[in-house]
N, C-alpha and C positions, 0 to 999 in steps of 0.2 A: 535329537535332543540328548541323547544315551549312546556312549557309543561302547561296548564292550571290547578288549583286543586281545587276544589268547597268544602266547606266547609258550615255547618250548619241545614242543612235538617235532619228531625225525624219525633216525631208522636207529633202532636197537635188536641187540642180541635177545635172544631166548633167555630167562633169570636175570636181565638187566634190568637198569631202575631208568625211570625218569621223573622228572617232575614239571609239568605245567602249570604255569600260569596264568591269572586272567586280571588285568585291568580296566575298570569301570570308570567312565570321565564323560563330565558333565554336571552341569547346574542340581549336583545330587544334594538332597540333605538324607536320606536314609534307602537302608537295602534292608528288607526283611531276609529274606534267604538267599544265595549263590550255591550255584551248583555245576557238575558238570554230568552234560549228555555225551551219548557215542552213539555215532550210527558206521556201520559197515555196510561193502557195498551189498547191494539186493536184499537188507534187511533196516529191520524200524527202529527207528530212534530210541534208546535204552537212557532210563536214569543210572547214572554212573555212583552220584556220591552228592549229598547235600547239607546243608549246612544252614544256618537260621542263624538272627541277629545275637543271640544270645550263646550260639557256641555249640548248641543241639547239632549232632549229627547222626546221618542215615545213610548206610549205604546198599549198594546190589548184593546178595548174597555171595555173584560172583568175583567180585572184588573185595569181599570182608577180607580182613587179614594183610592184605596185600598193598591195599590201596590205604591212603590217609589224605580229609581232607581240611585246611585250614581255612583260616581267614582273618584281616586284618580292616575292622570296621573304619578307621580312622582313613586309612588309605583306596576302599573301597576295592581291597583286592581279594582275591583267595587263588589258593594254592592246590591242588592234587599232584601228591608224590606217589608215584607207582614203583614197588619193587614188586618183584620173583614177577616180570610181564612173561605171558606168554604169547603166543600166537594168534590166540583168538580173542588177542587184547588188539587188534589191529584192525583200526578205525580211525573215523573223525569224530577229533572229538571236541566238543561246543562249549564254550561256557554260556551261564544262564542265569541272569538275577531277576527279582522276583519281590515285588511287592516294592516299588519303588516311590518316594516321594522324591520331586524333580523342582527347581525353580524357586523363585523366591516366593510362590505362591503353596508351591507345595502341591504341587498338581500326582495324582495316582497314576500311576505304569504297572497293569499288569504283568510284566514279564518283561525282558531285553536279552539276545542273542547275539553273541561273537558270531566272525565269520569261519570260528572250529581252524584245527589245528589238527595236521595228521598225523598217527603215532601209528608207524610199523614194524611189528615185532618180526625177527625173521627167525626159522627154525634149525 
């Protein structure tokens, strides 16, 4: 019913930028929050950076400063720009929406996940 599609993830340099994005499509009338997760390999799933209907944002500690994330309600998309990436920024990484009403009914979605995007940073 929700399909999320993450677009932009590749290989970059150490202190390079990138930015991903994620597209939400589907019978949506509203996203409370969008966000993005990172899991590496042989470790857990990490909140990256999130974001609420209203423009609130949160991020990792590890990623303050670094990381910025937007979003465009109309379009049902959002955005994370990554600068000064480092190496231990290299993961997959998921987009994530969150508190979805879906249909002409307006049915509740706890949550929805892209199929992640990989971003490797090399040193």
């Amino acid at each position: 019913q929700v399909q999320l599609v993450e677009s932009g993830g590749g290989l970059v340099q150490a202190g390079g930028s990138l930015r991903l994005s994620c597209a939400a499509s589907g019978s949506i009338f509203s996203i409370n929050a969008m966000g993005w997760y990172r899991q590496a390999t042989g470790r857990q799933r990490e909140l990256v950076a999130v974001i609420s209907s209203d423009s609130s944002t949160r991020y990792a500690d590890s990623v303050k400063g670094r990381f910025t994330i937007s979003r465009d309600n109309a379009k049902n998309t959002v955005h994370l720009h990554m600068n000064s990436l480092k190496p231990e920024d290299t993961a997959v990484y998921y987009c994530n929406a969150g508190g979805l009403r879906i249909g002409n009914q307006g049915l509740y979605i706890p949550d929805a996940w892209g199929q992640g995007t990989l971003v490797t940073v090399s040193s």
